[in-house]
N, C-alpha and C positions, 0 to 999 in steps of 0.2 A: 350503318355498318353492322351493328347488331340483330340484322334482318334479315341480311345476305350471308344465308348458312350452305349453299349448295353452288356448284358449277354454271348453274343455268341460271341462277338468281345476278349469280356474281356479272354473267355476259350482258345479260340485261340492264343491269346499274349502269353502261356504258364504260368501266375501270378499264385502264392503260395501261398496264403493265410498263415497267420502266427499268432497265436495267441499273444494279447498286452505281455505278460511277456515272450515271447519267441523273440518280434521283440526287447523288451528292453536288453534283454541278447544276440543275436546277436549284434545288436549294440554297445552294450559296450565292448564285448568282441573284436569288430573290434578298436572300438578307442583305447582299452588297449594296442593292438596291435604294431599299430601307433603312441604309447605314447603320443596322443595328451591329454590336461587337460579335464577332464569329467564333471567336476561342473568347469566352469570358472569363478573370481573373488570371491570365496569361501576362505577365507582367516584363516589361521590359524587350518584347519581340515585335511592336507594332509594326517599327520600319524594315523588323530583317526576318526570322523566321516565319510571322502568322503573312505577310505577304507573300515568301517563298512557297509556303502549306497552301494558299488561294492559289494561285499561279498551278502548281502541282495537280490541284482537286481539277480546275479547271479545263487540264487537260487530261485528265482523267488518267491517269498517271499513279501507279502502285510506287511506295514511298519509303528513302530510310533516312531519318534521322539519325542522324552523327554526330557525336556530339560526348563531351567528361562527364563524371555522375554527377547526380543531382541540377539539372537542367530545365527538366519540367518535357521530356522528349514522351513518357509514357503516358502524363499529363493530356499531351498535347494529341497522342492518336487516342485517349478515351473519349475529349471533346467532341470528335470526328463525329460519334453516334448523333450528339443532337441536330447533325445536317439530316439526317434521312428522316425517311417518311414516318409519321407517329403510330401507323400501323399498317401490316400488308398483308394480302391475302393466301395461305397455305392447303394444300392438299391434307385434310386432318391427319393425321397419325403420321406422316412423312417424318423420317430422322433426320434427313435433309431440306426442309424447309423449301419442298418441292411449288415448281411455278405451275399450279393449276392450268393455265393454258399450255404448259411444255412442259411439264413432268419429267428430271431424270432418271430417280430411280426405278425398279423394278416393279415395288410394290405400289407407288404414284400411277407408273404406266399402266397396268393390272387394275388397280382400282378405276382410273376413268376411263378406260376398255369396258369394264363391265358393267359401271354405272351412267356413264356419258353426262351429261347438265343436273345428273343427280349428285354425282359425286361430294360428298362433305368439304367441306371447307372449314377453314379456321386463319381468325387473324392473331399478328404475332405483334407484340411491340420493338421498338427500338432496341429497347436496350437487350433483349431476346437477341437481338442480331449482330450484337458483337463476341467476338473470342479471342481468347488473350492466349500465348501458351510464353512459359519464360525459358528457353533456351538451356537445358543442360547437357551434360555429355552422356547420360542415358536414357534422353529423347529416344525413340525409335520409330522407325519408318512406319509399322502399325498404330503409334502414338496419335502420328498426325494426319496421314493419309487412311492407314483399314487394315485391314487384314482377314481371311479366312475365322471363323467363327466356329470350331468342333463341337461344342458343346449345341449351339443354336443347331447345326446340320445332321446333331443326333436325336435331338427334342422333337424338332420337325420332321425326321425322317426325310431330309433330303442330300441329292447327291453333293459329292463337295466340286461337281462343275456347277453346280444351280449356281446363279447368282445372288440369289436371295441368303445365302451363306456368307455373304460381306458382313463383316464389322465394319462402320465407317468409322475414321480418325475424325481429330476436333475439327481438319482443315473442311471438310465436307459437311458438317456437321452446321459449320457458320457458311454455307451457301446462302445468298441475298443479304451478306453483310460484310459488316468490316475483320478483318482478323491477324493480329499482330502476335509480331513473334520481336521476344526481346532478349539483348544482347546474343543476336543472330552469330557470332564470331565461337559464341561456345557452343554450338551447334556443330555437329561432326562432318567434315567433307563429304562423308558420302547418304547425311542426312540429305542436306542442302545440296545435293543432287539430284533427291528426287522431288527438290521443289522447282525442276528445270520446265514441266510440261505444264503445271499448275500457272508459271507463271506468264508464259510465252504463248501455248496452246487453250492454256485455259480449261485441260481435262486430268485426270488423274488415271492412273493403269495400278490394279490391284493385283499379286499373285500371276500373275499371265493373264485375266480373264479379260476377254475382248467384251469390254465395255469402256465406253466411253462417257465422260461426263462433262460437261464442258459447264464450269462450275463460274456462277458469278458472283464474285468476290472484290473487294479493296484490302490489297495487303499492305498492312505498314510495319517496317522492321524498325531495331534500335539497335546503337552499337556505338560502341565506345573505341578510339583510335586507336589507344593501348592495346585494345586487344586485337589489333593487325599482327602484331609482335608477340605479344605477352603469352595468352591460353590460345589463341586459335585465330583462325583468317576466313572471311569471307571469299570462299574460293569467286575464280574473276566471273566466268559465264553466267552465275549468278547474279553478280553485283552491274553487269553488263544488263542484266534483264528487269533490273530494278529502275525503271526511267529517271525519279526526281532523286537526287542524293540532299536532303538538308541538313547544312551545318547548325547545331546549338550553340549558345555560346554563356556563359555567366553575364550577370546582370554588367551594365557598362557603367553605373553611375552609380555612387552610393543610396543617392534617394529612393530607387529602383529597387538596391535590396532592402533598403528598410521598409519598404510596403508589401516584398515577400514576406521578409519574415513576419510581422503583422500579422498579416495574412495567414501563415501558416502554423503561427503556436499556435499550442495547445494550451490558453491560458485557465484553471480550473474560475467557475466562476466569484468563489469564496476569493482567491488571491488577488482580483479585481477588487473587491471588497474594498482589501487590506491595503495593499501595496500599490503605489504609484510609482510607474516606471518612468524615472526622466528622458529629456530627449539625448540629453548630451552621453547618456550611457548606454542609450540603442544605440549611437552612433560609433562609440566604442567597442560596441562587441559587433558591431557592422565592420569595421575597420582589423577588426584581426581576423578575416575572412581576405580582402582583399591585402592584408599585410602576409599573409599566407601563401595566396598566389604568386606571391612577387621573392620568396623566399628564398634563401640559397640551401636549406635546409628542405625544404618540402616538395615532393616529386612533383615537378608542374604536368607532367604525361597522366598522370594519374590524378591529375586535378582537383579543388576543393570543393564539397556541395555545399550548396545554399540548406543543410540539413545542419549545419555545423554551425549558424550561428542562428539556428531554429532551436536547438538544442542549449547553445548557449545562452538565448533570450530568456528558455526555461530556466534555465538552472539559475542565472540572479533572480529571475523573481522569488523562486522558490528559499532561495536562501536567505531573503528579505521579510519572508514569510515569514520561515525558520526560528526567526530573530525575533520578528513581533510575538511570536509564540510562544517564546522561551520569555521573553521579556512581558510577557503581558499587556500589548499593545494592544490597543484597538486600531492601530494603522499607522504607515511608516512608508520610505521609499528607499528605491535601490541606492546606496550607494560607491562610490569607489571599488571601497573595500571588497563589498559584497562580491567584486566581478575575481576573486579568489576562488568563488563557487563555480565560477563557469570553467576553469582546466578541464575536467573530468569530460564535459562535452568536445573542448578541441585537440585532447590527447586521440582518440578515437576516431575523427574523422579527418586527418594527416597522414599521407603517406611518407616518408623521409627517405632521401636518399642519402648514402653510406655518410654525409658527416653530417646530419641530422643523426641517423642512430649512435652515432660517438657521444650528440650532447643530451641525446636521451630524451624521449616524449616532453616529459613535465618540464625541461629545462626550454627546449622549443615554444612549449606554448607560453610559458612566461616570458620569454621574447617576444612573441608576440604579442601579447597581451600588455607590456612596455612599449614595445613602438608604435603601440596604438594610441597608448597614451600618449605617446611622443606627439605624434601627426597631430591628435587632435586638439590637443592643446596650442596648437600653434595658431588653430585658427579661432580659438578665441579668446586667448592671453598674447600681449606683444611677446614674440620670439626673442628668449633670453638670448642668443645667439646676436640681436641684434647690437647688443649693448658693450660693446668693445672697449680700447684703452682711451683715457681721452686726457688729454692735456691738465695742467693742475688752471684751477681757477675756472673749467669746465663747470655749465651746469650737471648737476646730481640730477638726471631723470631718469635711472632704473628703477622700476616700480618694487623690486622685490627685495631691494636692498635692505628693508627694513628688520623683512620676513628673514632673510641669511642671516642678519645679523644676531636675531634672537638667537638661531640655532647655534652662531659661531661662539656665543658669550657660555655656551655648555649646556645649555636647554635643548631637553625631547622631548617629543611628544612619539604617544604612546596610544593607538588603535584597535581597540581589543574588536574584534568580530564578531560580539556579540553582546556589542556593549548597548546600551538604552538611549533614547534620541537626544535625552538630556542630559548624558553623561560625556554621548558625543559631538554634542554643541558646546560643553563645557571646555573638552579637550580643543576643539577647534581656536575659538576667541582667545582665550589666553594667550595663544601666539600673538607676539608683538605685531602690529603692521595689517595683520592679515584681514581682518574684519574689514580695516579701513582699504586693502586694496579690492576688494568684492565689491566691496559700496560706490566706489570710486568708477570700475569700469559696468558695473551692472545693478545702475540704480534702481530699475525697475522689479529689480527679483524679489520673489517674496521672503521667507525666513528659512525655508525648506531649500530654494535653489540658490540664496546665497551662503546655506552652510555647504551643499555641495559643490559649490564653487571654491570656496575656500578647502575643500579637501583635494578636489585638483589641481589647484595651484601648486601643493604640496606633492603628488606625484610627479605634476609634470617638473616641477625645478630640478627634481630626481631623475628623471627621466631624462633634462640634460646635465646630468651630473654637477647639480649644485648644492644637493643635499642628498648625505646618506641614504637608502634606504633599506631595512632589513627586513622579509618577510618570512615570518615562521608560522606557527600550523592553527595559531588560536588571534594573532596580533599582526599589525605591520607598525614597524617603530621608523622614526622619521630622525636624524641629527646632523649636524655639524662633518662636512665632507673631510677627514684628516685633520681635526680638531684644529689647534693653533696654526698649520700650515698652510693652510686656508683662513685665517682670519687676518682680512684685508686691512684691519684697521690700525695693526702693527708696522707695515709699510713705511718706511723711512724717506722714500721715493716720490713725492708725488708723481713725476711723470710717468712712471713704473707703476701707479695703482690703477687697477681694472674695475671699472663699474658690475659687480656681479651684486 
């Protein structure tokens, strides 16, 4: 490749020219092959998007992706790049990325006119061949297609019929490649008009001037549902000329997001050091993502990203950090408490609708950041809910009766935020019951995951309303639900006493 610098070298070599939607369907057709992964680190689309995106490429077929934010939909047409060829051959100097055996523009034409098998050549890489543009409402038709060039037509002294007076737009620009325009809906109707001939004909018309270019490209759009409605619409003849339509869709199973996020923090490698992040509170701030989705508070049209509990992952470790810092740790792990840090990440990535803004961002996400703890707790502490009224002379087998009971007899406990690992081992133990119910259902934990256990016990009883719980800006305090009101042990009644 490094040999073949001219036209006549290049025919020589025996090279095939191969148009972009045919080298992307051989290639993938070779990876399929080879069963190697097509979209790698695409997480949770094996059975519905990346086969939709194969099927698409396959038929050679320009593409949009549809789909709520944060999906992995821009994700998914940069991968596109690695199907094509690792390098191809260019008419040198060409602004278009002109095909040496077919030359569109003026000055490509011109050049292998006058040079013939001498002509220069130049190879381009892959990633050369992709262009991205993002959609705003001051896009303009010269932005992406061309326009007249006054200053170049006065330099050169030429007429402004020459051709060689084109400015080319980005669309031309990424000729033999892929080129995506994203959230296409805020693009202006009569932008997206004049992506009518590029995409059907295959050529572009600049200024009046009779040229044609019949440009080879793979277009992939992006667009979000809301915005059929909301800022703008994919006018129809467009959307008509768009062959494949893929729907995105958020992860479907929890284990799915916990390997995006993974995957996608930003974890500094000093906090690695420090901090060990347990499983059961990835799982927590996985769960007020999908506790979000399902909200009656949060616009579900405008949908939740998987950025929001990317963002949230940060923010406990970081707070964890925080702690060992101020504390003079050499190392420590997220707990409970810690996930106070993470608000700040899911006020910001929540849309609400009208009685979501009545209970106000911070109030929202503290909801959901409870009935995370809710859910999760259920599945691996017996559900207090399960432990109902039961006749006198009944065995006693609710596990937390012991734990209430401390609290009902006038005992709190008291979680400072920024308290030291031994201070809040201290606080924990002391609770009656509590030590002995951790050990009980998870004998195998070590010292570190049965104190975080025993501090979930304690959310979650609060979580179904078995114990107080108040949280303020340095602490979260734990007591007794309605003091004597609640203390079952004054009951008069056997048959009236509730196992809580």
């Amino acid at each position: 490749m490094e040999k073949i610098r001219t036209l006549g070298e290049l025919k020589k070599s025996g090279y095939v020219h191969r148009s972009v939607k045919e080298e992307l369907r051989q290639n993938l057709i070779a990876k399929l092959k080879r069963k190697e992964t097509t979209f790698p680190g695409i997480i949770g689309y094996d059975d519905t998007v990346i086969p939709d995106t194969e099927r698409a490429l396959l038929s050679r077929h320009n593409i949009l992706f549809l789909g709520l934010r944060g999906q992995a939909k821009t994700r998914m047409a940069r991968q596109m790049t690695d199907l094509l060829d690792e390098f191809i051959p260019i008419v040198a100097g060409s602004e278009v990325n002109d095909n040496p055996f077919a030359p569109l523009s003026r000055y490509a034409r011109d050049l292998v006119a006058e040079m013939g098998d001498k002509t220069p050549i130049e190879w381009i890489g892959r990633e050369a061949r992709y262009g991205e543009k993002l959609a705003t409402p001051d896009v303009s038709v010269a932005d992406l297609i061309g326009d007249v060039d006054p200053i170049k037509a006065a330099n050169e002294k030429l007429s402004y019929a020459d051709e060689r007076v084109i400015h080319f737009g980005i669309i031309p620009r990424s000729n033999r490649g892929i080129f995506v325009i994203n959230e296409l809906p805020d693009l202006q109707a009569r932008i997206q008009v004049a992506l009518f001939n590029i995409l059907q004909e295959g050529d572009i018309q600049i200024r009046g001037f009779k040229v044609r270019m019949p440009l080879d490209m793979l277009f992939v759009f992006t667009a979000n549902p809301e915005d059929y409605t909301n800022r703008g619409a994919i006018v129809t003849p467009l959307k008509d000329r768009i062959e494949s339509q893929i729907i995105t869709h958020y992860p479907k199973t929890l284990e799915n997001s916990l390997l995006i996020t993974e995957q996608e923090a930003a974890i500094h490698a000093e906090q690695q050091d420090v901090v060990k992040m347990p499983d059961i509170v990835k799982r927590i701030i996985e769960q007020v993502a999908f506790e979000a989705r399902g909200s009656e508070y949060v616009d579900k049209k405008s949908g939740v990203s998987a950025r929001l509990t990317i963002a949230a992952f940060e923010n406990a470790v970081s707070a964890a950090e925080r702690r060992a810092i101020l504390n003079k740790e050499k190392s420590t792990f997220v707990r409970i408490n810690d996930l106070q840090g993470i608000i700040p990440g899911i006020t910001g990535k929540i849309e609400l609708v009208y009685e979501g803004e009545q209970e106000g961002p911070l109030q929202v996400a503290l909801n959901l950041l409870e009935k995370s703890l809710r859910t999760l707790f259920a599945q691996y502490f017996p559900n207090p809910d399960t432990f109902k009224k039961r006749k006198a002379g009944a065995a006693d087998t609710n596990p937390y009766r012991p734990v209430i009971q401390w609290f009902d007899q006038g005992n709190s406990l008291q979680l400072l935020q920024d308290t030291t690992d031994k201070q809040y081992e201290a606080a924990l133990t002391k609770v009656t019951g509590l030590p002995e119910l951790v050990k009980q259902l998870f004998p195998q934990a070590n010292k570190q995951e049965s104190l975080l256990m025993m501090e979930m016990v304690l959310h979650g009883l609060s979580a179904y309303s078995l114990l107080s719980k108040k949280t303020l800006e340095k602490e979260t305090r734990f007591s007794d639900l309605l003091g004597t009101m609640m203390n079952f042990s004054t009951s008069t009644d056997p048959e009236e006493e509730e196992e809580l």
